[in-house]
C-alpha positions as CSV (number, residue, x, y, z in Angstrom):
1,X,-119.6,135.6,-67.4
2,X,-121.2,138.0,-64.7
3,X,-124.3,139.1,-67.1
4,X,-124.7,134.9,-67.8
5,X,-124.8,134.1,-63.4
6,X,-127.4,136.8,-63.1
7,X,-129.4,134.6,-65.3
8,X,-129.0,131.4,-63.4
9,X,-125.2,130.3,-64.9
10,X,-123.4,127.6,-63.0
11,X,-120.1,126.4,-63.4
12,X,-121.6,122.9,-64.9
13,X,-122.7,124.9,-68.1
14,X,-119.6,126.3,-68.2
15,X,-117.6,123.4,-68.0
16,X,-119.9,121.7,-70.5
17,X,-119.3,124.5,-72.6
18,X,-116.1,124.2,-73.1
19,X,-115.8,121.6,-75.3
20,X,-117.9,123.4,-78.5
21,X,-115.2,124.9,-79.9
22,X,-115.7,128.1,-81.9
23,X,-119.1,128.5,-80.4
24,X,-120.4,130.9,-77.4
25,X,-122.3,129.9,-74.4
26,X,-126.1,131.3,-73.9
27,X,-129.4,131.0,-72.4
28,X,-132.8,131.3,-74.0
29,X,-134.2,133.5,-71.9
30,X,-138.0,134.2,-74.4
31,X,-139.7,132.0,-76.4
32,X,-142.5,133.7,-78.7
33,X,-143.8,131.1,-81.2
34,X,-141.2,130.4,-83.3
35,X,-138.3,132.8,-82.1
36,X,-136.1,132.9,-79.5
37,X,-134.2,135.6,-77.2
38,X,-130.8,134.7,-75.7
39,X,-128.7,136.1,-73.3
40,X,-125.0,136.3,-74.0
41,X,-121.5,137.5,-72.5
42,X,-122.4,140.7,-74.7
43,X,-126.2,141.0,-73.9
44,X,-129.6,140.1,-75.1
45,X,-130.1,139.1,-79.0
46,X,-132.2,137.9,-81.0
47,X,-132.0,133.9,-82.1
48,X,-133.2,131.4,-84.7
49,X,-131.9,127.9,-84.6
50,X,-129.4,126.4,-87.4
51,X,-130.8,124.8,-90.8
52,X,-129.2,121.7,-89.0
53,X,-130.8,122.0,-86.3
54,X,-133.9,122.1,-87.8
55,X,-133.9,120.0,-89.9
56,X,-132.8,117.2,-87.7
57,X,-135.3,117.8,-85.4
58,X,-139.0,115.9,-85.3
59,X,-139.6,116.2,-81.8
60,X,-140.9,119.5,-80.0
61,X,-139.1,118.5,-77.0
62,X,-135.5,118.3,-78.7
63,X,-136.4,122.0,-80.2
64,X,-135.0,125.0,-77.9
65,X,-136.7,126.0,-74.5
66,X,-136.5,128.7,-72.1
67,X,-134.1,127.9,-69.7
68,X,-131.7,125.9,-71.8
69,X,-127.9,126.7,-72.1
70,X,-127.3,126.7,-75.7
71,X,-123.9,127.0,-78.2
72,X,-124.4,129.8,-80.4
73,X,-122.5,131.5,-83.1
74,X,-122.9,134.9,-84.1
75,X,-120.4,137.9,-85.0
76,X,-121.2,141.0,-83.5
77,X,-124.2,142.3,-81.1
78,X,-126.4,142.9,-83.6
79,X,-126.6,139.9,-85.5
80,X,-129.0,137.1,-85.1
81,X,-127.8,134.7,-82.8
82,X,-127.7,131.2,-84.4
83,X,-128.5,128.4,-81.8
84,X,-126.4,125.1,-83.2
85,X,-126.6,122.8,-79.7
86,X,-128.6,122.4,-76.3
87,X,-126.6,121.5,-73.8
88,X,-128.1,118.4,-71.2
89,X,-131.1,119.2,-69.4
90,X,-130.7,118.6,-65.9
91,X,-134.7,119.3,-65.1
92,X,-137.4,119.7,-67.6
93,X,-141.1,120.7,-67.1
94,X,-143.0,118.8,-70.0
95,X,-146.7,119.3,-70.8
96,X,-148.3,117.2,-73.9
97,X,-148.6,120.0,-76.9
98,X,-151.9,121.3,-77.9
99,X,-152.9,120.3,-81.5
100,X,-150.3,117.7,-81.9
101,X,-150.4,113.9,-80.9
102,X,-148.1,112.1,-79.1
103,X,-145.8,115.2,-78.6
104,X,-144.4,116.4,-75.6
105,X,-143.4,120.3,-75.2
106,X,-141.4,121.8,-72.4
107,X,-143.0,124.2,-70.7
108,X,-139.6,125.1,-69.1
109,X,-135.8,123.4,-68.9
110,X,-133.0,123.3,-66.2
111,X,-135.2,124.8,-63.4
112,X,-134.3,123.8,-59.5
113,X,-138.3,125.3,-58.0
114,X,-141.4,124.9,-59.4
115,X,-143.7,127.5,-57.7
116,X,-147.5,126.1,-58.1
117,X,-150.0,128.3,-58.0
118,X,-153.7,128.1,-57.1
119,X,-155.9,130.7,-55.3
120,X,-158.1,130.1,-52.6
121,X,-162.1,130.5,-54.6
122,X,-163.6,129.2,-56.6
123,X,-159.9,128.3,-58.4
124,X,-159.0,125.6,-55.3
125,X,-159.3,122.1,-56.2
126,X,-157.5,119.0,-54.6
127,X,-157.4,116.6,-57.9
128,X,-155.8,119.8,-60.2
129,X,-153.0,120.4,-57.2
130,X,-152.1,116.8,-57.2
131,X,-152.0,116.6,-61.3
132,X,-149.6,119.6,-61.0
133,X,-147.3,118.2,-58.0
134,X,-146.9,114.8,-60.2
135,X,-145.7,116.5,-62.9
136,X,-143.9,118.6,-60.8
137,X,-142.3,115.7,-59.6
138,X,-141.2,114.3,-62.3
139,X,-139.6,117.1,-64.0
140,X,-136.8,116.8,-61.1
141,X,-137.2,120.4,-59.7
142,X,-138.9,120.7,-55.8
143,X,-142.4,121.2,-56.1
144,X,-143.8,124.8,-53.8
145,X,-147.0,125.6,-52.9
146,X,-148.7,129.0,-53.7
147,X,-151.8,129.7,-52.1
148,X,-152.8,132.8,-53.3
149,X,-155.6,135.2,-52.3
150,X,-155.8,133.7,-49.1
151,X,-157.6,136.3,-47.4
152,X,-160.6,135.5,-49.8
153,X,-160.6,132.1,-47.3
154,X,-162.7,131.7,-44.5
155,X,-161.3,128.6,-43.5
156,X,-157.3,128.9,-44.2
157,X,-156.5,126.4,-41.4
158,X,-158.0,123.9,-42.8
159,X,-157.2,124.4,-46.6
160,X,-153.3,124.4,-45.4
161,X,-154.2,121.0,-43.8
162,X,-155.7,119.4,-46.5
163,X,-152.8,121.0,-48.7
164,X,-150.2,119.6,-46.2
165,X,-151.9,116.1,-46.3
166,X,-151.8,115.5,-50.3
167,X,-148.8,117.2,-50.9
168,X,-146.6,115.0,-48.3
169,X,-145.6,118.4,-46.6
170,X,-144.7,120.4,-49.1
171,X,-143.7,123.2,-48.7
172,X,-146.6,126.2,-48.7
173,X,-146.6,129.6,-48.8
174,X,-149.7,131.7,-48.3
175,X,-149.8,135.3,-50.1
176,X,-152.5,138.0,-49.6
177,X,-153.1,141.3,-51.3
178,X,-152.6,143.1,-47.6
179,X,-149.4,141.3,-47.1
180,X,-145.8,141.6,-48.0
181,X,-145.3,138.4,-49.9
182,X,-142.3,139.1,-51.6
183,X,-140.6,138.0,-48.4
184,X,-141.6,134.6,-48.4
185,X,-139.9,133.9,-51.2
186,X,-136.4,134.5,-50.1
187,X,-135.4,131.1,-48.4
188,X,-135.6,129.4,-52.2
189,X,-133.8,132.3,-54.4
190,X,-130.8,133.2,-54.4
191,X,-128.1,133.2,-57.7
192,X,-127.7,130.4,-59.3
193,X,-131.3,129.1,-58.7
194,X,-133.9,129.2,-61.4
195,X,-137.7,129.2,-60.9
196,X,-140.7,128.3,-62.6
197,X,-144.3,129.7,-61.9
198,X,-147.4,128.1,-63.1
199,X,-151.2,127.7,-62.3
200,X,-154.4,128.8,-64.1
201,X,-154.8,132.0,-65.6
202,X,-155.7,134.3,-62.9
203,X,-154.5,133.1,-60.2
204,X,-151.7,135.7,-59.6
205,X,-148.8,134.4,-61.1
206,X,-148.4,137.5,-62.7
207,X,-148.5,140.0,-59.9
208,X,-145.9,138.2,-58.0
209,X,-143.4,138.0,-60.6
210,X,-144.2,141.6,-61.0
211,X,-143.3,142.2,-57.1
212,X,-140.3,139.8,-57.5
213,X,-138.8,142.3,-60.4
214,X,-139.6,145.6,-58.7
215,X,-141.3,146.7,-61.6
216,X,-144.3,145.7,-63.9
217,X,-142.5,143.6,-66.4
218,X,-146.3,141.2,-67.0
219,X,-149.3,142.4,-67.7
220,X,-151.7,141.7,-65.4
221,X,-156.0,141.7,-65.3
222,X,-158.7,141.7,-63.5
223,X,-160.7,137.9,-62.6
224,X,-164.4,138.3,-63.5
225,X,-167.0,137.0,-62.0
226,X,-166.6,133.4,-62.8
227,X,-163.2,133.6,-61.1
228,X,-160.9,132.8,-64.7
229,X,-158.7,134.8,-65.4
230,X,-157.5,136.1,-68.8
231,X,-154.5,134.9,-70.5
232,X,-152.0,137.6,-70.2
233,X,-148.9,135.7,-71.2
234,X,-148.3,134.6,-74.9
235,X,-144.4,133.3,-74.5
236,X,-142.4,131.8,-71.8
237,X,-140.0,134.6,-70.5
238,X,-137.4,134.5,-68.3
239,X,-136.1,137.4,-65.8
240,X,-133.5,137.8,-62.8
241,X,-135.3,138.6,-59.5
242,X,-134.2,141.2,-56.8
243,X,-134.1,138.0,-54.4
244,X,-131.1,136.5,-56.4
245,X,-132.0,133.6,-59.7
246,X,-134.1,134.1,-62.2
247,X,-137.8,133.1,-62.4
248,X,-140.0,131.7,-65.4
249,X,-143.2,133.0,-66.1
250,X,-145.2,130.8,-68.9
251,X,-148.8,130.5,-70.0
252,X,-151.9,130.4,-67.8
253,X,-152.7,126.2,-68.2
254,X,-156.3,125.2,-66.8
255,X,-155.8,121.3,-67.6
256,X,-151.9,119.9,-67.5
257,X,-152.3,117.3,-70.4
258,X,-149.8,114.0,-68.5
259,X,-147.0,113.3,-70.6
260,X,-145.0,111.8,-67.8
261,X,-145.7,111.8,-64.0
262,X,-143.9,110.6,-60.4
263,X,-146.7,109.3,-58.6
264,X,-144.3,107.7,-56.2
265,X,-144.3,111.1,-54.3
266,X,-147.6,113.0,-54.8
267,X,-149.4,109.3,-54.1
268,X,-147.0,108.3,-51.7
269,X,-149.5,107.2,-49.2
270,X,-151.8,105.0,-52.1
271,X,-148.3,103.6,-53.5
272,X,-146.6,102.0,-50.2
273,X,-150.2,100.7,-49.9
274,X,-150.5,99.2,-53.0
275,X,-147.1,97.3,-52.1
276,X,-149.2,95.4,-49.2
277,X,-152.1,94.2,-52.0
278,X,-152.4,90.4,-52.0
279,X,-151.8,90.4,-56.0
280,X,-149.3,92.7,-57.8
281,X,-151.5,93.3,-60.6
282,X,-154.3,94.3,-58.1
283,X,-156.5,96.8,-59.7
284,X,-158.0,98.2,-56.1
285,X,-161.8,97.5,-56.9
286,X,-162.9,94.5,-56.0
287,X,-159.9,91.9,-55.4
288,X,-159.6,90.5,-52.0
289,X,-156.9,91.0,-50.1
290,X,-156.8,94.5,-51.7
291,X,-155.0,97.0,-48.6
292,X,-156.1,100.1,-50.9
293,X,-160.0,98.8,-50.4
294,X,-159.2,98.3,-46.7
295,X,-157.9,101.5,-46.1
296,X,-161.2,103.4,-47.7
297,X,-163.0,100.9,-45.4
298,X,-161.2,102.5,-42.3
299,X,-161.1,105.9,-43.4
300,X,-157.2,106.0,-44.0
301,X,-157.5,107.3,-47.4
302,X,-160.8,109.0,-49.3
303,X,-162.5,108.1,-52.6
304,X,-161.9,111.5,-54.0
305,X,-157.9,111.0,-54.1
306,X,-158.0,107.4,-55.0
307,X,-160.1,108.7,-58.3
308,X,-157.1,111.0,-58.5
309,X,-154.2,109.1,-58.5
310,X,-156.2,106.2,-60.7
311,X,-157.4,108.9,-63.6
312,X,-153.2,110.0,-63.5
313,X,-151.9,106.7,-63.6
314,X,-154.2,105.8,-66.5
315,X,-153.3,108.5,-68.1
316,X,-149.4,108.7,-67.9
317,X,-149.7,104.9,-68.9
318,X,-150.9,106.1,-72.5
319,X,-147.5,107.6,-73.2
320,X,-145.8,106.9,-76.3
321,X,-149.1,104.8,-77.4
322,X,-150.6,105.7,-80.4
323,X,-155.0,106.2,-80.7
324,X,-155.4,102.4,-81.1
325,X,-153.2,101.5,-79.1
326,X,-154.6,103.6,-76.1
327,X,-158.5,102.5,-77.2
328,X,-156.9,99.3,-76.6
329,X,-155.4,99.8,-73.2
330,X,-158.6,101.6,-72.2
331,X,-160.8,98.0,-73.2
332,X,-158.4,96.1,-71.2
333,X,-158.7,98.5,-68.4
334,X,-162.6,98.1,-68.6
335,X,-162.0,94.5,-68.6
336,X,-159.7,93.8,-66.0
337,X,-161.5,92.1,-63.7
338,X,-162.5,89.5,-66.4
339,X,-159.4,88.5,-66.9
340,X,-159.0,90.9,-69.9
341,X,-160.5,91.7,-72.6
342,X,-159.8,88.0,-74.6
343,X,-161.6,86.1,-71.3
344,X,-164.6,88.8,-71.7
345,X,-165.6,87.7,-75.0
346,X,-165.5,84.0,-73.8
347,X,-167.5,84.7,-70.8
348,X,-170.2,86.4,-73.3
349,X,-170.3,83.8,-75.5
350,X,-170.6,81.3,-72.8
351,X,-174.0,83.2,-72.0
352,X,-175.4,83.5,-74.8
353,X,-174.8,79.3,-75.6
C-alpha cells in the first residue's frame, strides 16, 4: 500500500475496501476525455470503466473522477484496468458541464484544500473570488487563497484587506516571481492530504505545481497583453508533491457555472443579517424593516457584494430546474414585490379598467 499513501491513501479507503471482494483498490489519478489513469499496488495503468458501469450510468457526476478511490479488476500490469465501483466521496468539487443541461461534472473528488488562485492585474476581481470560495465551500474541502503575482501590486496591503474582509479570514498566501513560494505551502501538505488548484488560465497555477513537483511536469505560457492566459491543461491530473499529499491540477475556468454553493460562509456577514429582516421572505430591496437595506444605509456592507451574493443565490436556486421552469423562477423573481407574478397581472389589469 506504500505506492497508494504517496497518492493520498487513508486507512478509510482501505477499510472501505475491503468489502469488494475479488477486486483491487485504486485511485484515478488522469482523466483525458474519456479515459482514465489509475494508480495501483503494482503501479500506474491504464483504465476504462465496466460495460456495467456504463451503462448504468446517466449522470456525469456518478461517472469516475480524479481523485476517487475505485474497485478495479485487472490481471497483470499490463492490462487495462477495469473500473467496476467508486467508493463514497467524502468531498467533491462540482462545476455545471459545458454543452450539457442540467448536469453537474466534478472538477475533482475526495480533496481536503482547495488552493484558489487569482493574480493581482488585471485578473483580480472581488465577485469571481467569492463565486469560487462558495463553491469552494460547498464541496467540503477548506477554501486557500492564492494571490499570485503580487509584486505586479502597488497596493498589496490593501488587496489582502479587502481579500480578508470577503473571505471571513481565510486563509491567504501571497507568491511572487522573486520569492520562494514553495515554502508557503508546507503548513497544509503533508501525506495523506490532497489538493486541488484552480483559477483562470494564466494565473499561475501551473508554475506552482511545477515548483511543488521539482520538475516541469505542466506546461506553462506566457500572458499576453490582455492579461488571459492560454489553456495549457486539457485533463485533470493528479501528482504527489515533495511537501507530502498529492495536488490536482485541472483546467484553466474563467466563469464557474453554480451547480451548488454554501453561501452561509462566503456571505456570512449578508446571511446573519438577513436573519434580523422584519419578513423571512424579505427580498432586501425595498421592504421595510429590511436590516440588509439598513446596513448599506450605514456603510456596514457595499452594493458591489450584495449584487454578489444576490446574482449566486439566484443562481444556485435554478438547480435541478429545467428552462421553464427557471424562466419561471426568474418572472417570479422580477415580480416579487407584487406579490408575484399572479398579483402582477391583476394589478395590470386593474389599470387598464
Amino acid at each position: 500500500m506504500k505506492l497508494l499513501k504517496s497518492y493520498g491513501l487513508t486507512d478509510r479507503y482501505i477499510n472501505e475496501s475491503s468489502f469488494y471482494e475479488g477486486l483491487r483498490l485504486a485511485r484515478v489519478i488522469a482523466q483525458h476525455k474519456g479515459s482514465y489513469k489509475v494508480i495501483t499496488v503494482d503501479g500506474e495503468q491504464q483504465a476504462q470503466i465496466s460495460g456495467k458501469l456504463r451503462h448504468e450510468t446517466t449522470e456525469l457526476y456518478k461517472f469516475p473522477a480524479v481523485g476517487d478511490y475505485v474497485m478495479v479488476s485487472y490481471e497483470k500490469i499490463e492490462d487495462t484496468a477495469i473500473i467496476h465501483y467508486i467508493l463514497s466521496r467524502k468531498s467533491v468539487f462540482l462545476r455545471t458541464a459545458v454543452g450539457i443541461k442540467k448536469q453537474a461534472q466534478i472538477v475533482a473528488s475526495n480533496i481536503d484544500i482547495v488552493f484558489i488562485c487569482m493574480s493581482l492585474n488585471s485578473n483580480y476581481n472581488l465577485n469571481r473570488l467569492e463565486r469560487y470560495l462558495s463553491i469552494a465551500w460547498d464541496s467540503g474541502a477548506t477554501p486557500v487563497i492564492v494571490l499570485t503575482k503580487s509584486d505586479l501590486c502597488e497596493n498589496l496591503t490593501q488587496v489582502i484587506r479587502e481579500v480578508e474582509q470577503v473571505s471571513f479570514y481565510a486563509d491567504i498566501i501571497t507568491t511572487s516571481m522573486f520569492e520562494d513560494n514553495i515554502d508557503k505551502f508546507k503548513p497544509y501538505m503533508k501525506e495523506g492530504i490532497t489538493a486541488a488548484f484552480i483559477g483562470s488560465s494564466g494565473v499561475g497555477k501551473s508554475t506552482l505545481i511545477n515548483q511543488m513537483l521539482g520538475k516541469t511536469m505542466l506546461e506553462t505560457k506566457e500572458v499576453g497583453k490582455s492579461d488571459k492566459g492560454k489553456h495549457t491543461t486539457t485533463g485533470r491530473e493528479m501528482f504527489p508533491s515533495l511537501l507530502g499529499g498529492v495536488v490536482i491540477d485541472t483546467p484553466g475556468m474563467r466563469e464557474l457555472g453554480i451547480q451548488s454553493a454554501d453561501l452561509s460562509k462566503s456571505f456570512a456577514d449578508i446571511e446573519r443579517l438577513a436573519q434580523d429582516c422584519k419578513f423571512n421572505d424579505c427580498s432586501h430591496k425595498n421592504e421595510p424593516g429590511c436590516a440588509i437595506q439598513k446596513a448599506l444605509s450605514e456603510g456596514t456592507i457595499d452594493h458591489r457584494r450584495l449584487n454578489s451574493y444576490t446574482k449566486l443565490k439566484n443562481e444556485a436556486s435554478y438547480e435541478g430546474l429545467n428552462s421553464k421552469q427557471i424562466e419561471n423562477q426568474k418572472i417570479e423573481r422580477m415580480f416579487k414585490e407584487f406579490g408575484g407574478m399572479k398579483n402582477a397581472r391583476k394589478l395590470v389589469k386593474g389599470r387598464k379598467n
